[in-house]
N, CA, C and O atoms as a DFTB+ gen file, in Angstrom:
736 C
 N C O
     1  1     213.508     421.287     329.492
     2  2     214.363     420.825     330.554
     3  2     214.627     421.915     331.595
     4  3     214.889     421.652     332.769
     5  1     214.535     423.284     331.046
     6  2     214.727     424.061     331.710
     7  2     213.151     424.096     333.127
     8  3     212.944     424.265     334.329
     9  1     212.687     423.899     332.265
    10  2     211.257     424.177     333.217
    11  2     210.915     422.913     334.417
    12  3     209.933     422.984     335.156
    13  1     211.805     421.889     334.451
    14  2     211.955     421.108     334.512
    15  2     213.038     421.012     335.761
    16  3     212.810     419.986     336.401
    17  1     213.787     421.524     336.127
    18  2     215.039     421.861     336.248
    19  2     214.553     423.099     337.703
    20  3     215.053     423.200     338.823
    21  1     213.460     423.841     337.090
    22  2     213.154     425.429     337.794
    23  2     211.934     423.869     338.791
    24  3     212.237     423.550     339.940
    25  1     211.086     423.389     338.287
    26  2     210.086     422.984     339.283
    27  2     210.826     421.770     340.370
    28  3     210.055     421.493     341.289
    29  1     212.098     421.046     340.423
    30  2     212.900     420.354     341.118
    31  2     213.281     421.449     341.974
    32  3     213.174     421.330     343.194
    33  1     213.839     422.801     341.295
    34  2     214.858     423.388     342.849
    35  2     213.455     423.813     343.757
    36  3     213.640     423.721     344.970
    37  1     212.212     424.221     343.382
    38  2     210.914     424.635     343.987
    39  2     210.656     423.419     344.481
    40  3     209.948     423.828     345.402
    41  1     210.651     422.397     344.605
    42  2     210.155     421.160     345.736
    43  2     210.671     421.392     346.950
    44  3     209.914     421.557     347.907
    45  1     212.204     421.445     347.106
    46  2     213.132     421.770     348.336
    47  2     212.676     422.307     348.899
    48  3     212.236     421.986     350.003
    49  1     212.553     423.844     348.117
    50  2     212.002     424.993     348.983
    51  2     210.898     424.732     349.909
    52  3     211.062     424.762     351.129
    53  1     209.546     424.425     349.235
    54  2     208.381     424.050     349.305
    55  2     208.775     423.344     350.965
    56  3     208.530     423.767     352.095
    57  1     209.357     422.327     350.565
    58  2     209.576     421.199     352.026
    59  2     209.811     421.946     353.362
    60  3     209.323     421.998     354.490
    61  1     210.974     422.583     352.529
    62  2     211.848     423.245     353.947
    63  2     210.915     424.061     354.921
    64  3     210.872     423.980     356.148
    65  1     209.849     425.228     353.702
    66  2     209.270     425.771     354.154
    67  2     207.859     425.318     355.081
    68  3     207.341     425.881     356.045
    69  1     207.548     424.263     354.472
    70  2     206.568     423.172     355.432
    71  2     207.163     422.521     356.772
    72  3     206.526     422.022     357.700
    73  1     208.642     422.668     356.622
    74  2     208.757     421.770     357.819
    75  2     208.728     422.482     359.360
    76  3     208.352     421.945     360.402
    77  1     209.257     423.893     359.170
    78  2     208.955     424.711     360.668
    79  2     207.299     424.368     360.946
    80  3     206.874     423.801     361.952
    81  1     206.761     424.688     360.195
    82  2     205.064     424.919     360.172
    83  2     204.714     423.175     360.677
    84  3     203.541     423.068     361.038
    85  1     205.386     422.059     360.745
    86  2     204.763     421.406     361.285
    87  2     206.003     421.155     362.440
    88  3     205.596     420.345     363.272
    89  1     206.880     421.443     362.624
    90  2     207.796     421.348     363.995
    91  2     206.786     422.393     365.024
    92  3     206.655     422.163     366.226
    93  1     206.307     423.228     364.521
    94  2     205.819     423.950     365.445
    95  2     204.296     423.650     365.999
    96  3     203.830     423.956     367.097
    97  1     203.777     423.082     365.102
    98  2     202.432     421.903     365.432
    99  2     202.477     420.978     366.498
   100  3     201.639     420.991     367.399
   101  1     203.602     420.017     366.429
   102  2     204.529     419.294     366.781
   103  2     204.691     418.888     367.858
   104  3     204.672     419.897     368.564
   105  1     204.900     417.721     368.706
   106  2     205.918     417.948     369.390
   107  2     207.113     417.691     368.730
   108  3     207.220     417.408     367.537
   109  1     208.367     417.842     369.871
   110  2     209.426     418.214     369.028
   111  2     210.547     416.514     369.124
   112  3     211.725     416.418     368.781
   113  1     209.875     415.686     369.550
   114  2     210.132     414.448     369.451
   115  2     210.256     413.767     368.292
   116  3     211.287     413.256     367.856
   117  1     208.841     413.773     367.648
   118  2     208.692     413.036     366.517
   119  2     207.621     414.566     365.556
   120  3     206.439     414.878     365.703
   121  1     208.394     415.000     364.898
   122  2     207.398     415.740     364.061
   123  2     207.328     415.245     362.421
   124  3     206.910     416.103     361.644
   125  1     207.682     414.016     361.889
   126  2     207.098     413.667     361.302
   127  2     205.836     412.671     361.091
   128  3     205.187     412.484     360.061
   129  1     205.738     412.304     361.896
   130  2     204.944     411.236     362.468
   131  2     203.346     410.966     362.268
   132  3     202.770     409.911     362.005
   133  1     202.657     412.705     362.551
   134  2     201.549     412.675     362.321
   135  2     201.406     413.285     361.041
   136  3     200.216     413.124     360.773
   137  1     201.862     413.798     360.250
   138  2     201.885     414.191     359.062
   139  2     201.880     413.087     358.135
   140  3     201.202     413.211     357.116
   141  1     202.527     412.033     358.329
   142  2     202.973     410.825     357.774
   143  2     201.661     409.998     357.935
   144  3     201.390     409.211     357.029
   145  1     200.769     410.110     359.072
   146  2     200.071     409.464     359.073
   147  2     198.451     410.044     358.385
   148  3     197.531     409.259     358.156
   149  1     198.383     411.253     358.185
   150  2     197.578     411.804     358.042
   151  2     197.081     412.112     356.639
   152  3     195.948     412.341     356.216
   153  1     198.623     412.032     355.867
   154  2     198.785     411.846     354.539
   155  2     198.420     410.952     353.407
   156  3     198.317     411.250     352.217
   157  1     198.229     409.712     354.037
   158  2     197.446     408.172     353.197
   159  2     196.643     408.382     353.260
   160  3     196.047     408.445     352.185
   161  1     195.793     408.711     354.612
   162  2     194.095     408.565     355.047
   163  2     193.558     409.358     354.290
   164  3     192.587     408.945     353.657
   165  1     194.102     411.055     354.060
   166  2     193.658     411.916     353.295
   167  2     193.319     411.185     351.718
   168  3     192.247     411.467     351.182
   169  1     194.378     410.156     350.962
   170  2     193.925     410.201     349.802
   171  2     193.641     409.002     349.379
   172  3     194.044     408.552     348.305
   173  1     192.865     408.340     350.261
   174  2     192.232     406.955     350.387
   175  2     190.856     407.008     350.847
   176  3     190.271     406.059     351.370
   177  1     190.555     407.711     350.713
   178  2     189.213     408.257     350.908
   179  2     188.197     408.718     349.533
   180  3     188.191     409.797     348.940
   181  1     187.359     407.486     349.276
   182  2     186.934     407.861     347.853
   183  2     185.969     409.338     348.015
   184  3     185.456     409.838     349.016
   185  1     185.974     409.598     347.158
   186  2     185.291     410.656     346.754
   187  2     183.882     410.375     345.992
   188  3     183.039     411.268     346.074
   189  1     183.527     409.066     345.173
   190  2     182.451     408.887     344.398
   191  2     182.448     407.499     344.727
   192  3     183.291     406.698     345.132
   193  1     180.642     407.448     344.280
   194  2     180.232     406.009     344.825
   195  2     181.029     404.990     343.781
   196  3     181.344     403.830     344.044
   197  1     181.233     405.555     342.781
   198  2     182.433     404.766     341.826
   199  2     183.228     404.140     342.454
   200  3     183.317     402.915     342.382
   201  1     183.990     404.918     343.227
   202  2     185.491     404.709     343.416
   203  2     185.577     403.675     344.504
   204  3     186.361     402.757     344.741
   205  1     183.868     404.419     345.415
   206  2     184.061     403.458     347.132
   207  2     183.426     401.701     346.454
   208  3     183.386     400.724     347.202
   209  1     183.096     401.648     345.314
   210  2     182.307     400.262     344.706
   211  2     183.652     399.433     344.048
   212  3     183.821     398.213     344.065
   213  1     184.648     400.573     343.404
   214  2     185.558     399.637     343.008
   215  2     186.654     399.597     343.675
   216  3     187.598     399.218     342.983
   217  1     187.015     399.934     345.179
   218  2     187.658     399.652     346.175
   219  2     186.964     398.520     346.845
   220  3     187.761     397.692     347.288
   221  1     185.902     398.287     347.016
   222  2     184.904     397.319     347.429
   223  2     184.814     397.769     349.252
   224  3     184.548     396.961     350.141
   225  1     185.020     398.786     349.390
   226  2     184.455     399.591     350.825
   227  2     183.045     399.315     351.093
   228  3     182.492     399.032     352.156
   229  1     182.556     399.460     349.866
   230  2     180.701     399.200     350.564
   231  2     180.150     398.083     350.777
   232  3     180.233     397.366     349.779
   233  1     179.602     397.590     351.664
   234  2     179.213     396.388     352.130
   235  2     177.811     396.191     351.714
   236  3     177.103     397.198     351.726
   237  1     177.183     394.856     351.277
   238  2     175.835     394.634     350.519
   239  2     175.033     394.094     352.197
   240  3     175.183     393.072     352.867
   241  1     174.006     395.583     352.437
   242  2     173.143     395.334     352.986
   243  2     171.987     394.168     352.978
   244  3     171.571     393.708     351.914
   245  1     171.497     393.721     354.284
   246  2     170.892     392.756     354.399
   247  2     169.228     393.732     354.521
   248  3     169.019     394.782     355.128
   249  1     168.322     392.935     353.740
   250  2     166.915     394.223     353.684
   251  2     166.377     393.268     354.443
   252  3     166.395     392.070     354.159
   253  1     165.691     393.947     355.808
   254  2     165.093     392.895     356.639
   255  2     163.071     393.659     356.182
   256  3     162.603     394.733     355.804
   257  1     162.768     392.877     356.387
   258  2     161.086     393.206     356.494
   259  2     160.378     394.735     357.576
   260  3     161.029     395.339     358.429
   261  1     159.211     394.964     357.255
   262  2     159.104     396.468     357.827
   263  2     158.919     395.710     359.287
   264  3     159.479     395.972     360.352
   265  1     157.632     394.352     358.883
   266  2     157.618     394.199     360.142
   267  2     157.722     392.815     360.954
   268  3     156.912     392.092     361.533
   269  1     159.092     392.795     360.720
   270  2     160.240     391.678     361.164
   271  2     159.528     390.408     362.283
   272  3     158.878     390.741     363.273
   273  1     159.641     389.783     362.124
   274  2     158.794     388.626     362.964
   275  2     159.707     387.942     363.943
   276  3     159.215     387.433     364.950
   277  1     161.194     387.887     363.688
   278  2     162.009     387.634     364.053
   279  2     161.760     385.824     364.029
   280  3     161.416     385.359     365.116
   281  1     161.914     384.832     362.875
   282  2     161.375     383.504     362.975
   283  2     162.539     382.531     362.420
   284  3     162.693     382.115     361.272
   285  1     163.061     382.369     363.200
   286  2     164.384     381.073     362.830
   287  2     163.839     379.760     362.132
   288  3     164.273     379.283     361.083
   289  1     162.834     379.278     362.891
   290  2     162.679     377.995     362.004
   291  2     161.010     378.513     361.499
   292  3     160.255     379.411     361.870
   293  1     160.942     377.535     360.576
   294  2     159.462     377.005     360.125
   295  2     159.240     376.268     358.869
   296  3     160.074     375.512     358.369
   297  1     158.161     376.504     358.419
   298  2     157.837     375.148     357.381
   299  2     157.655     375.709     355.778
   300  3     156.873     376.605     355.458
   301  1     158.240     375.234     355.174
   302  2     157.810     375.351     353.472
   303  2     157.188     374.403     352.752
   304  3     157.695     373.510     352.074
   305  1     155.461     374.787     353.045
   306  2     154.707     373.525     352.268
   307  2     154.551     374.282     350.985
   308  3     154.158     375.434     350.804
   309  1     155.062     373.108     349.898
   310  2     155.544     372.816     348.685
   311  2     154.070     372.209     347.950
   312  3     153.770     371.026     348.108
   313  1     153.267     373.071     347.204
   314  2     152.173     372.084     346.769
   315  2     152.369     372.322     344.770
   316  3     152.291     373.319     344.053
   317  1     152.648     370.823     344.481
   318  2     153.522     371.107     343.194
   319  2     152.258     370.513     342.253
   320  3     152.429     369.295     342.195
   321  1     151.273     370.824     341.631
   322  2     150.223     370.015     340.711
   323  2     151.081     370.167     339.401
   324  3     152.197     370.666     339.257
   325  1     150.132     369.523     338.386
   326  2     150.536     369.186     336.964
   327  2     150.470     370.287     336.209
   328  3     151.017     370.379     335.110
   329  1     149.522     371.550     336.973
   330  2     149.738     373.355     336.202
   331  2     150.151     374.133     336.806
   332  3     150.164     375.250     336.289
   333  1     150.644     374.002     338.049
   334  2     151.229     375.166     338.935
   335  2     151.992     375.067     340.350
   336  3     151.387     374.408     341.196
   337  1     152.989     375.515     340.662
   338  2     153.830     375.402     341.897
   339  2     153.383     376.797     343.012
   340  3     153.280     378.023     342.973
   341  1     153.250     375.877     343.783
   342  2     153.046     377.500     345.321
   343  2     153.630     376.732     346.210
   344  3     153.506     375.513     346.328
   345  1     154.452     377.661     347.016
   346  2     155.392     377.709     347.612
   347  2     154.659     378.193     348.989
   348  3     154.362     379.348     348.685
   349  1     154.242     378.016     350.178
   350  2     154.066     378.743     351.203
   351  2     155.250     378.318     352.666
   352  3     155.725     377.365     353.286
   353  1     155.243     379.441     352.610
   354  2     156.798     379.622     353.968
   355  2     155.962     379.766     355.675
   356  3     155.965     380.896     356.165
   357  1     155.552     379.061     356.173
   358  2     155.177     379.375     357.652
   359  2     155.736     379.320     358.800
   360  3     156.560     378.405     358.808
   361  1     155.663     380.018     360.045
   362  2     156.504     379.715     361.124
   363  2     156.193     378.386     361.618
   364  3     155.682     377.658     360.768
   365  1     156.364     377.884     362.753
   366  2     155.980     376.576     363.580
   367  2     154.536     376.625     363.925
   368  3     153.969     375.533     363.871
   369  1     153.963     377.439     364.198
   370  2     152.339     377.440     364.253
   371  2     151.522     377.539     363.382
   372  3     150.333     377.264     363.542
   373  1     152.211     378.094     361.937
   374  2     151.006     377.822     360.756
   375  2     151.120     379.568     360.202
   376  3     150.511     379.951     359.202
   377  1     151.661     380.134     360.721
   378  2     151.457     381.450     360.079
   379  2     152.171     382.022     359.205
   380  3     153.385     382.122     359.384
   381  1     151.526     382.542     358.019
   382  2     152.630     382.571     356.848
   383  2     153.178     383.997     356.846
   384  3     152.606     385.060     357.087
   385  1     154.913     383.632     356.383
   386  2     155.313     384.649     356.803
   387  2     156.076     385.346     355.605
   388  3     156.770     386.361     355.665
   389  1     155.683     384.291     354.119
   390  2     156.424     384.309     352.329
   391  2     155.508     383.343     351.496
   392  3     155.036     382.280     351.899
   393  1     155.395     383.740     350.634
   394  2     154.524     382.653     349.719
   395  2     155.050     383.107     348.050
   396  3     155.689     384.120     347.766
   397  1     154.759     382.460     347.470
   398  2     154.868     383.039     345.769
   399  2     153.869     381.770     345.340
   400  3     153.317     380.993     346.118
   401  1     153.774     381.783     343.518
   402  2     153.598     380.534     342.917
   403  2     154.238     381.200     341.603
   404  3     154.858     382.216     341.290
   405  1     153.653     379.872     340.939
   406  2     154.736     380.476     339.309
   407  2     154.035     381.786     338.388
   408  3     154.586     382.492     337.543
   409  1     152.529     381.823     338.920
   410  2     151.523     383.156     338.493
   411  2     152.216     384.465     338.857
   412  3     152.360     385.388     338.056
   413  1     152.630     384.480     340.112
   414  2     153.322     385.550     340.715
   415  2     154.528     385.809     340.203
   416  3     154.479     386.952     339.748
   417  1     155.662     385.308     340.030
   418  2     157.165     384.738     339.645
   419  2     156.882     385.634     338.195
   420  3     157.475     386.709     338.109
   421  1     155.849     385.144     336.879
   422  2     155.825     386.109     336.063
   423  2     155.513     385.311     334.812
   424  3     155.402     385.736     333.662
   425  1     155.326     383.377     335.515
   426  2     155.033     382.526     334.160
   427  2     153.727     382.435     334.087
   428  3     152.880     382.398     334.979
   429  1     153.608     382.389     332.555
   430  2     151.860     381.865     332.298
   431  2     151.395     380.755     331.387
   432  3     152.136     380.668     330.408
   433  1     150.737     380.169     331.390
   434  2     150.374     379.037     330.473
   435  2     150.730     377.351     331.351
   436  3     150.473     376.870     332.454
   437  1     151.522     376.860     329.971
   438  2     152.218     375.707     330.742
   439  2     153.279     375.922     331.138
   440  3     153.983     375.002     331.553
   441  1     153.677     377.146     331.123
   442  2     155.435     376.954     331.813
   443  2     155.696     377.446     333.149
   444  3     156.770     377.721     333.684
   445  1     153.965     377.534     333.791
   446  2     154.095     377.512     334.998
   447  2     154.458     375.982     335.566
   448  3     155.056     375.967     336.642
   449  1     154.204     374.903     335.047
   450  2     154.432     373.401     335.406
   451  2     155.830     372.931     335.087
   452  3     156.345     371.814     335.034
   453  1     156.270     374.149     334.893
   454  2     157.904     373.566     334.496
   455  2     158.853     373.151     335.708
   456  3     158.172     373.308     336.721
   457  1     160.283     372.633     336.102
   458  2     160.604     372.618     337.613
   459  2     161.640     374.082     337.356
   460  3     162.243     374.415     338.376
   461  1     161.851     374.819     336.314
   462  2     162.479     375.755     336.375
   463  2     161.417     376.652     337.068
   464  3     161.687     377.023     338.211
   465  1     160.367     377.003     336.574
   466  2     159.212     377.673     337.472
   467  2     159.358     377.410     338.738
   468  3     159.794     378.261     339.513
   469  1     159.033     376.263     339.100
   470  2     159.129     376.041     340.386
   471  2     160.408     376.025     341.466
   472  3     160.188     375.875     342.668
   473  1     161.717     376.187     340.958
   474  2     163.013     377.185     341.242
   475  2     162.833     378.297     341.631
   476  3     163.042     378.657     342.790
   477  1     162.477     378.907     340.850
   478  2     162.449     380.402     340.876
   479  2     160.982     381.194     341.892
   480  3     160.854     382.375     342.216
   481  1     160.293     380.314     342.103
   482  2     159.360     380.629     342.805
   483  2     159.416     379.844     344.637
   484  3     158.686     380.016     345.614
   485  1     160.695     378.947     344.400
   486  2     160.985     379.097     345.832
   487  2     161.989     380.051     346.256
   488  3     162.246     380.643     347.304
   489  1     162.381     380.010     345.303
   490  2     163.729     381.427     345.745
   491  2     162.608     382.559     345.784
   492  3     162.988     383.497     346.485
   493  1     161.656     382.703     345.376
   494  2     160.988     384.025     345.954
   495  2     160.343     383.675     346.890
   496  3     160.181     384.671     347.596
   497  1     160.013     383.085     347.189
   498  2     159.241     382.293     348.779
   499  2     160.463     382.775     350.118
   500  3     160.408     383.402     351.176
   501  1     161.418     382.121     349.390
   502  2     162.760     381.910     350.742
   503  2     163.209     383.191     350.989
   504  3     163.950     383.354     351.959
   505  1     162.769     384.550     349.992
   506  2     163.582     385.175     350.255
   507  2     162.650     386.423     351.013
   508  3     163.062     387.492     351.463
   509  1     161.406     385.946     350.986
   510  2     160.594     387.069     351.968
   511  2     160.827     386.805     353.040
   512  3     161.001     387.668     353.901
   513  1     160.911     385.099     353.339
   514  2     161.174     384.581     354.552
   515  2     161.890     384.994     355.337
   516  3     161.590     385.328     356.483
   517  1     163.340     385.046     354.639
   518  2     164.474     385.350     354.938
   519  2     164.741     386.555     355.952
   520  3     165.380     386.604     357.002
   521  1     163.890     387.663     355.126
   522  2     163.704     388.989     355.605
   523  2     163.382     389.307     357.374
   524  3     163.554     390.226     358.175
   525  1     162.803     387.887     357.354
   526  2     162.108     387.692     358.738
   527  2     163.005     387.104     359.357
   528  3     162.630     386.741     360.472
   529  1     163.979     386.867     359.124
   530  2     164.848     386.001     360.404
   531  2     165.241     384.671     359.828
   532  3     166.383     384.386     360.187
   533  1     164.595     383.593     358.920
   534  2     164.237     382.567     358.680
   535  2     165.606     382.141     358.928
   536  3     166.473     382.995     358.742
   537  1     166.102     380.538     359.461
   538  2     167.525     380.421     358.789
   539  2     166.926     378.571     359.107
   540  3     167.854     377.925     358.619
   541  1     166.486     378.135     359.339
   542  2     165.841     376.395     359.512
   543  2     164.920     376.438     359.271
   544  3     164.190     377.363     359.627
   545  1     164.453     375.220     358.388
   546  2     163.239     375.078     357.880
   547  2     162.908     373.625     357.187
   548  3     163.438     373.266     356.136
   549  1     161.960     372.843     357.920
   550  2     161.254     371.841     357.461
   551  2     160.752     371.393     356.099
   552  3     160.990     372.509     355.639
   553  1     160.331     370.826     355.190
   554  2     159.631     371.044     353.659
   555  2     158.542     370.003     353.742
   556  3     158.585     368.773     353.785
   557  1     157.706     370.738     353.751
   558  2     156.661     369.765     353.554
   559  2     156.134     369.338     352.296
   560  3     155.128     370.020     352.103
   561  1     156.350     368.373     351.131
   562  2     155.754     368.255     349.783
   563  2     154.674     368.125     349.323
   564  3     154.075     368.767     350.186
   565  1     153.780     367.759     348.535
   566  2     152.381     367.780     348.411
   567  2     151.755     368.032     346.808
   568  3     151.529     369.093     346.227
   569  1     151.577     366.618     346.353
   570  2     151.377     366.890     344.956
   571  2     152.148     366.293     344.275
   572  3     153.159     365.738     344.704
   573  1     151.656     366.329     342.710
   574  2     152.737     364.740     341.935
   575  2     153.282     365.657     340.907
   576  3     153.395     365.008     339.867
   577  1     153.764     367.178     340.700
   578  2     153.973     368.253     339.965
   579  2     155.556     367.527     339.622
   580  3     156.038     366.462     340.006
   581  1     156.126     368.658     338.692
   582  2     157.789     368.164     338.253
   583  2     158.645     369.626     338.878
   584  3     159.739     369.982     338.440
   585  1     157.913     370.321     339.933
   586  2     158.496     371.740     340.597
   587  2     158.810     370.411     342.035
   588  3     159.495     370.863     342.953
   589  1     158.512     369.450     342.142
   590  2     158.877     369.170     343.625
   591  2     160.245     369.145     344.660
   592  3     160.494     369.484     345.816
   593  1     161.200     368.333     343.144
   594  2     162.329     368.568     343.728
   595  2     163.371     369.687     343.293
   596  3     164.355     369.925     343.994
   597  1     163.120     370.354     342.125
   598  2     163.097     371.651     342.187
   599  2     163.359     372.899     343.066
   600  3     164.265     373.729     343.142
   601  1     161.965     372.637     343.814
   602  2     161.964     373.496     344.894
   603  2     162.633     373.173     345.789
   604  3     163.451     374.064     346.018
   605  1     162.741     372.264     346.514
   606  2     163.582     372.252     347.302
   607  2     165.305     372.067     347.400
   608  3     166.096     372.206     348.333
   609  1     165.429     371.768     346.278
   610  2     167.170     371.904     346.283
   611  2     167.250     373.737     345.770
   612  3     168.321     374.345     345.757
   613  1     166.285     374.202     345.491
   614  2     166.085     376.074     345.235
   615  2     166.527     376.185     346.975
   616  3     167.623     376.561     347.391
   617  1     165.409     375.770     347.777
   618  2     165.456     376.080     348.963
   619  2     166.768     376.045     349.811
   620  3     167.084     376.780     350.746
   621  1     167.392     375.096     349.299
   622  2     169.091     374.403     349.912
   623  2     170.004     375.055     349.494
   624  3     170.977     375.242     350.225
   625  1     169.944     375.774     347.755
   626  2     170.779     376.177     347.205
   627  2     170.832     378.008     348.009
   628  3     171.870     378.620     348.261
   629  1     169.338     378.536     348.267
   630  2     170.014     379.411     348.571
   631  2     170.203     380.039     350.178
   632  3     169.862     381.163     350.547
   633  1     170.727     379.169     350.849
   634  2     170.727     379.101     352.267
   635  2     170.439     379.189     353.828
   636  3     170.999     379.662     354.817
   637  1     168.858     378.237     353.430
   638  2     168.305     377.889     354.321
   639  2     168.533     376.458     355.327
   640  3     168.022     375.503     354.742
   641  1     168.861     376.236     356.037
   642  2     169.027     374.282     356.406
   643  2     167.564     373.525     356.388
   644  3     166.486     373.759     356.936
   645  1     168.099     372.395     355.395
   646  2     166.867     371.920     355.353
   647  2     166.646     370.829     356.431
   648  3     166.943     369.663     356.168
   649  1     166.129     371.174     357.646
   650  2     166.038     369.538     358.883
   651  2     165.393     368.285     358.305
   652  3     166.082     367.279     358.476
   653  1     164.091     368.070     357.579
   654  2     163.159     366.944     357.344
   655  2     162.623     367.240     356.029
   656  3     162.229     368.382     355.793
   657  1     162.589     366.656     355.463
   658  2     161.251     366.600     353.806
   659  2     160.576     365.566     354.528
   660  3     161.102     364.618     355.110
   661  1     159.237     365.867     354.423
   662  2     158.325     364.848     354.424
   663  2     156.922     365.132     353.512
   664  3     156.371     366.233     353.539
   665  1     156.550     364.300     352.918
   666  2     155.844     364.211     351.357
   667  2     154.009     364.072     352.458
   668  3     153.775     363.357     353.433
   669  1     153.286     364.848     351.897
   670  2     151.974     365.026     352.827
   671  2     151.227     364.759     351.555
   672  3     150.634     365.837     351.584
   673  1     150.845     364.280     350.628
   674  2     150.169     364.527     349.653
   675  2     149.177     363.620     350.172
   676  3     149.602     362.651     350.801
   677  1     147.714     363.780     349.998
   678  2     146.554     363.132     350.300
   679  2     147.003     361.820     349.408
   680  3     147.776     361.792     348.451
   681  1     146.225     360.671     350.066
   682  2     146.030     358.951     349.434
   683  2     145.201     358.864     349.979
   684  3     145.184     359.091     351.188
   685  1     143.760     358.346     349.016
   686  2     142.871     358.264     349.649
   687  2     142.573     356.540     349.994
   688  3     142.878     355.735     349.114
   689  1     142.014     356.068     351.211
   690  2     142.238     355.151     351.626
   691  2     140.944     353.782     350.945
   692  3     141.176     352.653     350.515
   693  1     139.637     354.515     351.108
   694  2     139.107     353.931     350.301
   695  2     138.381     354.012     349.353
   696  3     137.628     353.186     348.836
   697  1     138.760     355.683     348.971
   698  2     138.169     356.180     347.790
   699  2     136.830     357.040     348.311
   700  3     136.664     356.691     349.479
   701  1     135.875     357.949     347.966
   702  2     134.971     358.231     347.916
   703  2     133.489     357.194     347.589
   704  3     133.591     356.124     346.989
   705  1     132.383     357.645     348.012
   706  2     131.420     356.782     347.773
   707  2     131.062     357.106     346.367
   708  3     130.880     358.224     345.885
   709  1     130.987     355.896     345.764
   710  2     131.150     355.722     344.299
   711  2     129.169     356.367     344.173
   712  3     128.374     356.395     345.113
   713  1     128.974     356.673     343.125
   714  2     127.761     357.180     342.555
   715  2     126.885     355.907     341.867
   716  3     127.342     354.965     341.220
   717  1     125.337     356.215     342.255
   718  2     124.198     355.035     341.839
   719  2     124.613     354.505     340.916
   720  3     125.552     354.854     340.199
   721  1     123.704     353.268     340.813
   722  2     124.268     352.194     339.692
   723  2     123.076     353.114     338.385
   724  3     121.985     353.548     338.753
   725  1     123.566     353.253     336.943
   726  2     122.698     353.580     336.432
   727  2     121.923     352.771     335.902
   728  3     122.268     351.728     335.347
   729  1     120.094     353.444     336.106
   730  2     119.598     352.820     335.227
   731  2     119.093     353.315     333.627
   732  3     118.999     354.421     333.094
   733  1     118.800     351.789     333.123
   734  2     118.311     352.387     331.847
   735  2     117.203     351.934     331.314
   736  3     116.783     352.414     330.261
C-alpha cells in the first residue's frame, strides 16, 4: 500500500510537470486541446496485421486482371453434356474473356456430370470474368447435361445480372442422310 500510495503522489507531479511543456507549445487559449486530440490517434493505431484484421481496418481488395478488358456485359455459353460442364464467358462479339469445365475445377470420372461440378465451375468462369469488368451477362444453354441449371443460378448467386437465358442446343430438323439399304 505503501508503494501504492508513493506511485499516486508521482502522477500529480508528472502532470503538473507536463503541463508548462505543453502551455508553452500552445497557444494559450486552449492548451489542452491538441494534446487531447493527439492522444486517441496515437493509440488506435494498430501496430500488427493482427490487430488492423481484428479492428476490421483492412479492406478486401478487388484483384482485377493484368490485362483488364474493361467488359460490362457479355455472354456465358453453358455447354452441359451427360460427362462434362464448360462454361465459356465472352464479351458481345465472341471473345473469350473466362472459361473453366469440371476437368479444370479438379473433378474426374463421373463426377464431372454432377450439377455440383457444374456450380463450381461457373463460379470459376464468373470469376475470371469478373476480373475484367464483367457485371451483365446473357446465358446461353446448350446440351441436355444436369450442370444446366446449376450453372446458372452459380452465375446469379454470385453477382452477375442475368438479362436473357436462352437454350441454343442443336435439333436437328430432318436428321442426317440415313446410310445404304444393306445388302445381303
Amino acid at each position: 500500500m505503501a508503494k501504492e500510495a508513493s506511485k499516486k503522489s508521482e502522477d500529480p507531479k508528472a502532470k503538473s510537470a507536463a503541463a508548462p511543456a505543453a502551455e508553452s507549445s500552445a497557444p494559450a487559449a486552449k492548451p489542452e486541446a491538441p494534446a487531447a486530440v493527439a492522444a486517441p490517434a496515437a493509440s488506435t493505431v494498430p501496430t500488427t496485421a493482427a490487430e488492423a484484421l481484428a479492428e476490421g481496418e483492412v479492406a478486401k481488395k478487388v484483384i482485377k486482371a493484368k490485362h483488364s478488358k474493361n467488359v460490362f456485359q457479355g455472354i456465358a455459353h453453358i455447354m452441359a453434356t451427360f460427362n462434362n460442364t464448360v462454361v465459356s464467358i465472352t464479351d458481345l462479339k465472341g471473345r473469350v474473356i473466362g472459361w473453366s469445365s469440371a476437368g479444370r475445377v479438379g473433378f474426374k470420372g463421373s463426377r464431372k456430370s454432377t450439377a455440383y461440378a457444374a456450380k463450381l465451375v461457373a463460379q470459376d468462369a464468373a470469376r475470371q470474368s469478373m476480373a475484367h469488368g464483367l457485371k451483365e451477362i446473357e446465358v446461353w444453354v446448350k446440351g441436355p447435361g444436369s450442370g444446366r441449371e446449376a450453372a446458372i443460378r452459380a452465375l446469379q448467386a454470385i453477382g452477375l445480372e442475368i438479362t436473357v437465358i436462352k437454350d441454343v442446343t442443336p435439333v436437328p430438323h430432318n436428321g442426317c442422310r440415313p446410310p445404304k439399304r444393306r445388302r445381303v
